[in-house]
N, C-alpha and C positions, 0 to 999 in steps of 0.2 A: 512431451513436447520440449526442443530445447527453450531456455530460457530465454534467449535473445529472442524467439519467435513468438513466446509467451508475450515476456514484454511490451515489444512491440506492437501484439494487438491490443494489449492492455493501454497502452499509451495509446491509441490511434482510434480505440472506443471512446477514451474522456475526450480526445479533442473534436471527434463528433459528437460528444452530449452537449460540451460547452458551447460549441457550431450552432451546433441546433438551440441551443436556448439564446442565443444572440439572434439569428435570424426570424423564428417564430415568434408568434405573438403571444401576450399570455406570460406566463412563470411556473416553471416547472422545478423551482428551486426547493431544494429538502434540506436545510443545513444542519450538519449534525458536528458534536465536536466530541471524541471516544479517545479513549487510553487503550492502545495497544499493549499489554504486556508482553515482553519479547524473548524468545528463546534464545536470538542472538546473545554471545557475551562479549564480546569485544569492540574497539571502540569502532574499529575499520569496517563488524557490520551491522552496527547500530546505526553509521554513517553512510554507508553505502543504503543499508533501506529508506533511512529517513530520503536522500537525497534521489532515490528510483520513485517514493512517494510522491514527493513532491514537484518532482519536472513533470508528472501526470494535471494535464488541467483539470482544473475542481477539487483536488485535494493539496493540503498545505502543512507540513509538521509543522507543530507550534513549538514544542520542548522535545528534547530527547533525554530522556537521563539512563544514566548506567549502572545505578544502584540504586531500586531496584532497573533492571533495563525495562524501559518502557517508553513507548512514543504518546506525544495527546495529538489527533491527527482531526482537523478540519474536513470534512466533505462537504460540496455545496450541494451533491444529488444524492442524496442518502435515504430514502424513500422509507428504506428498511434498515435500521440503523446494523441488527446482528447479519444480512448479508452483508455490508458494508465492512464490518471488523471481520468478517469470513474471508473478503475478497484479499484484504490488508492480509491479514494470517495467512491464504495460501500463495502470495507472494512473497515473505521473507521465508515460508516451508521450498519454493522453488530457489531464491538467491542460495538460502542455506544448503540447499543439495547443491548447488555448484561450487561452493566454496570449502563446502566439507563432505566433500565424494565418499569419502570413508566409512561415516556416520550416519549416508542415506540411508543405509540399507537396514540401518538395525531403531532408528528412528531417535532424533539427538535429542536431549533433554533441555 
């Protein structure tokens, strides 16, 4: 799937979870805070993940560092904390394929 279509639904499911837990009654809140360690190494996409993270509602980078590279990343619906760091992981494995086309195919380190 391309990335921006990825995205996009990935963006348009949190602002229906957040939707729904503002409307509904009750709390459906799971807050969890996890270290991403990251295969990105540059600064441009440590910053570009942090910043596709974080415009998704319910999730929030707190730090990014670059040595080692790794995010500590806020969820507010994290039910299951390791799908959570799954969902994180195969979205900088998709930024990553589009930024380094070359590297998809043999799988970047």
């Amino acid at each position: 799937m391309p990335f921006l279509l990825y995205y996009g639904r990935y963006f348009l499911h949190a602002n229906a979870v957040v939707a729904w837990e503002i409307v509904s009654p009750g709390s459906r809140l799971a807050p969890v805070i996890t270290r991403l360690p990251l295969r990105s190494r540059t600064p441009w996409e440590i910053a570009a993940l942090a910043h596709l993270v974080s415009l998704a509602p319910g999730t929030l980078v707190l730090e990014a560092r670059t040595a080692p590279p790794e995010l500590l990343v806020h969820g507010m619906h994290a039910e299951d904390p390791r799908r959570f760091l799954a969902t994180l992981r195969d979205l900088e494995d998709r930024l990553l394929a589009v930024v380094r086309p070359a590297e998809a195919g043999r799988g970047a380190p």
